[in-house]
N, C-alpha and C positions, 0 to 999 in steps of 0.2 A: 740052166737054173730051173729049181723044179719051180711048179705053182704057190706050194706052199710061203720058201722062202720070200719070192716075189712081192706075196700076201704081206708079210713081216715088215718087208721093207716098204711097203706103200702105207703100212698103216703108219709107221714109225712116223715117216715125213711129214703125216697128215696132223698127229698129235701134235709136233714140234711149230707146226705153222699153227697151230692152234693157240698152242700156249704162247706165243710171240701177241698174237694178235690180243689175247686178254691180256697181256701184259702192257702192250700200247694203249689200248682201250681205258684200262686202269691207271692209267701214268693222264692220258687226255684226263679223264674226270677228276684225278686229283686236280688238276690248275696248277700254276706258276706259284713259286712262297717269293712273297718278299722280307728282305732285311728289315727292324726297328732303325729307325730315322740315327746316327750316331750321335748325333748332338743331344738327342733327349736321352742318352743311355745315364747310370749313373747321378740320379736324381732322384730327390725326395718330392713329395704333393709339396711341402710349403716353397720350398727351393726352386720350383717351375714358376715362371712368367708371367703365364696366363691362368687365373682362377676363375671358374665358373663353373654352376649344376646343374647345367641344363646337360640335358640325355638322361639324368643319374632319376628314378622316380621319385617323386614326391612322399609315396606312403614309405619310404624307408629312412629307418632311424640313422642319422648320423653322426649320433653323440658319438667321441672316440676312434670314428670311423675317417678314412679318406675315398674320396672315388678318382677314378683314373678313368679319361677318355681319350682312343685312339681315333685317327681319323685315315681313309682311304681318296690318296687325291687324283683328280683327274676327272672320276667319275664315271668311267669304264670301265669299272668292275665291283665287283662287291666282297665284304669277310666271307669265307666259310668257318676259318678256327684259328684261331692266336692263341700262341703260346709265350708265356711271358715268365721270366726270371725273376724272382724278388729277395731281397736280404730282408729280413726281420729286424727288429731293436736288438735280440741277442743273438745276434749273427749268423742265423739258421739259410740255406738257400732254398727256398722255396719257390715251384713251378707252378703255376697256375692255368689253367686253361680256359678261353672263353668260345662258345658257351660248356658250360660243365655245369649239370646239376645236381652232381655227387660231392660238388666240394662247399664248405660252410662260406662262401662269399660271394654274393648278389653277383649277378654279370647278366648281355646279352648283346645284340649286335641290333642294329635299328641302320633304316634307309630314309633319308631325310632329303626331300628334292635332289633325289637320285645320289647323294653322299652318301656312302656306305659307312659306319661309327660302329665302336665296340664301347663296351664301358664295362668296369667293374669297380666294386668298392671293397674295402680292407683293409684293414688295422691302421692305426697313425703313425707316420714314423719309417713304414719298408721303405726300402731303394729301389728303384727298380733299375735291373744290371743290364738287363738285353729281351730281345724276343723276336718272333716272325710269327707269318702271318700269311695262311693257304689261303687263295681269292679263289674267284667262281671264273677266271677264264682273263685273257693275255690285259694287259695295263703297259701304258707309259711311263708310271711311275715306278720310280728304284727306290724309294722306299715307303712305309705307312708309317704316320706320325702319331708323335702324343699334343692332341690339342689344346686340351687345357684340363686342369683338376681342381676338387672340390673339397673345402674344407670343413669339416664339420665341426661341431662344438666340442671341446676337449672338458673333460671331468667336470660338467655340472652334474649329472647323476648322481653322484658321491655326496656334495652336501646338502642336495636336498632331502634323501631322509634325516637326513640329522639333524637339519634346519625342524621336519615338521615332530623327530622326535622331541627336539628342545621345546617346542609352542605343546606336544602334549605333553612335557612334564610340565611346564609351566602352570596349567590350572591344576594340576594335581597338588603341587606345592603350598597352592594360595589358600586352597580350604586345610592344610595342615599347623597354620600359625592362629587359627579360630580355633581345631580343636582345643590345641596346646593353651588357649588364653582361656576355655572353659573348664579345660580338666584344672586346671593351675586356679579356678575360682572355686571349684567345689572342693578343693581338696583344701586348702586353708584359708582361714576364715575372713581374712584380711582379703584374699580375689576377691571373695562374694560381691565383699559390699561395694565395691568402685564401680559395678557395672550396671547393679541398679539407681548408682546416685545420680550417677547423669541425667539419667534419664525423670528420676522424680524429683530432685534438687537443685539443678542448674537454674530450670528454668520455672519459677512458678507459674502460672495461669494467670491472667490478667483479668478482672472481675470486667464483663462486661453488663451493663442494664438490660434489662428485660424490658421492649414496651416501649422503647425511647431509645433516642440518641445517647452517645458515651459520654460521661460526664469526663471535659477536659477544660483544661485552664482554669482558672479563677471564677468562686462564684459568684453568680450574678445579680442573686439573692440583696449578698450586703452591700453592694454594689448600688444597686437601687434606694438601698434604705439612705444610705450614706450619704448619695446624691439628693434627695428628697429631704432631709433633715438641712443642707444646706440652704436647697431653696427657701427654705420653710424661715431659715435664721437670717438669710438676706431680704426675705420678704420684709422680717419685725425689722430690721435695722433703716429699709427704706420706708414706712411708716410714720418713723419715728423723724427721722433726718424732715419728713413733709411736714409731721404737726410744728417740729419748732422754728421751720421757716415760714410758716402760716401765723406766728407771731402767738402762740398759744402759753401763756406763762408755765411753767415751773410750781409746781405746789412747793410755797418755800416752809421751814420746819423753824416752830416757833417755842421757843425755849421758855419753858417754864419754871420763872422764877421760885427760888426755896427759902424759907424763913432760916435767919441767920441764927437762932436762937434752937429752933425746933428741927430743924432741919428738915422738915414737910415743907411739899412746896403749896405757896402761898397761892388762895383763891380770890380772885377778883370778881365782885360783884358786877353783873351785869347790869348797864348804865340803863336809864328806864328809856322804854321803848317808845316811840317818835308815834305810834298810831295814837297812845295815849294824848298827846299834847295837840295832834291833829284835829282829836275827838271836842277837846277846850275850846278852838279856836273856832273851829264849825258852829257850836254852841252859841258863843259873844257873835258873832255873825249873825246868826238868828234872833239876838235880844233874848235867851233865854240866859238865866242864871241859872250854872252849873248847879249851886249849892241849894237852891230852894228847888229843883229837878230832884 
């Protein structure tokens, strides 16, 4: 055998045990795959058991949306990459991978007092048909499950613009029945006037005083008078009721006789006065005579 061939032959073997050994080397770092759990295969997010959001972030929108969480049990090992099968609403098969962050759907893998979790969120409504799951090194467990999934709110997006388009046509609307009520007064003649009658013919002005209080109710004026005239005519009636129980006569009214012939009434000479006959008697008293006085 010359040297050469020898050469040949030794290098040969040395390659062959080389690419053996990165081949082992490469199969170690990959890790063990395990199967999806069978029982969770072939289910929808609402159609699963267990609902809950926890793993899924908070800052992500879930209108529309569902999330899917797997879990790894035991605890002696962790995800490296799950690959999972999904049907769509219109029957599409779509592969998903977590982590992947080339593809349009949230996902990532989280260790939670040593629990290793995948999560990812996607549309409402897939199946999910099958899947596996490369871990970081040997496990007890024969398979990785789905733990629970999360629902999110289905089509409120949709009518809330609509809702806040309907609230801005609303004011739009309102100042278009005040145009329509002004143009419709200045164009004939009959608008005009109804809109300033209200306002200066409904209601007149009520005169209030100046200086003083409002003149209301009844005045008080005649009120006074009225009252004052009566005392005044109960005073003369109690007066009078006193003189004639005070025994004060009556001026009585003496009729004076009329000539039957002449029809004037008749004068009665007034009978001679008493002081004269007093004046006689005083006289003869004295012993004087009247007649030689």
């Amino acid at each position: 055998m010359s040297p050469r061939s020898w050469l040949t032959r030794v290098l040969t073997v040395a390659g062959a045990a080389g690419a053996a050994v990165l081949l082992l080397a490469g199969t170690a770092a990959a890790g063990p795959t395990l199967s999806l759990n069978p029982g969770h295969r072939n289910t929808t997010a609402a159609e699963f058991g267990d609902h809950s959001c926890d793993q899924i972030p908070t800052n992500l929108s879930l209108v529309g949306q569902e999330g899917w969480v797997f879990v790894l049990p035991h605890n002696d090992a962790t995800f490296v990459k799950l690959t999972l099968q999904f049907k769509t609403t219109d029957g599409t098969i779509v592969t998903v991978t977590i982590p992947d962050a080339s593809d349009p759907y949230p996902d990532g893998i989280t260790t939670t007092n040593g629990t290793s979790k995948a999560w990812v969120v996607l549309p409402a409504g897939w199946i999910l048909l099958d899947g596996s799951a490369e871990l970081s090194g040997p496990t007890e467990a024969q398979f990785f499950n789905l733990t629970h999934t999360c629902i999110g709110p289905s089509g409120s997006p949709s009518p809330s613009p609509s809702v806040s388009s309907s609230e801005s046509k609303s004011p739009s609307s309102s100042p278009s029945p005040s145009t329509s009520e002004s143009t419709g007064g200045g164009g004939g003649g009959g608008g005009g006037t109804p809109s300033p009658s209200p306002s200066a013919t409904t209601s007149d002005p009520v005169p209030v005083p100046t200086g003083g209080l409002p003149l209301t109710g009844t005045a008080i004026g005649g009120i006074v008078l009225t009252g004052a005239a009566a005392v005044g005519t109960g005073g003369a009636l109690l007066a009078m009721r006193r003189r004639r129980a005070d025994g004060t006569p009556a001026e009585e009214e003496t009729e004076t006789p009329e000539d039957e012939e002449t029809g004037t009434p008749e004068t009665t000479e007034p009978a001679a006065t008493e002081p004269a006959a007093k004046d006689e008697n005083a006289e003869e008293e004295k012993g004087v005579d009247p007649a030689g006085a």
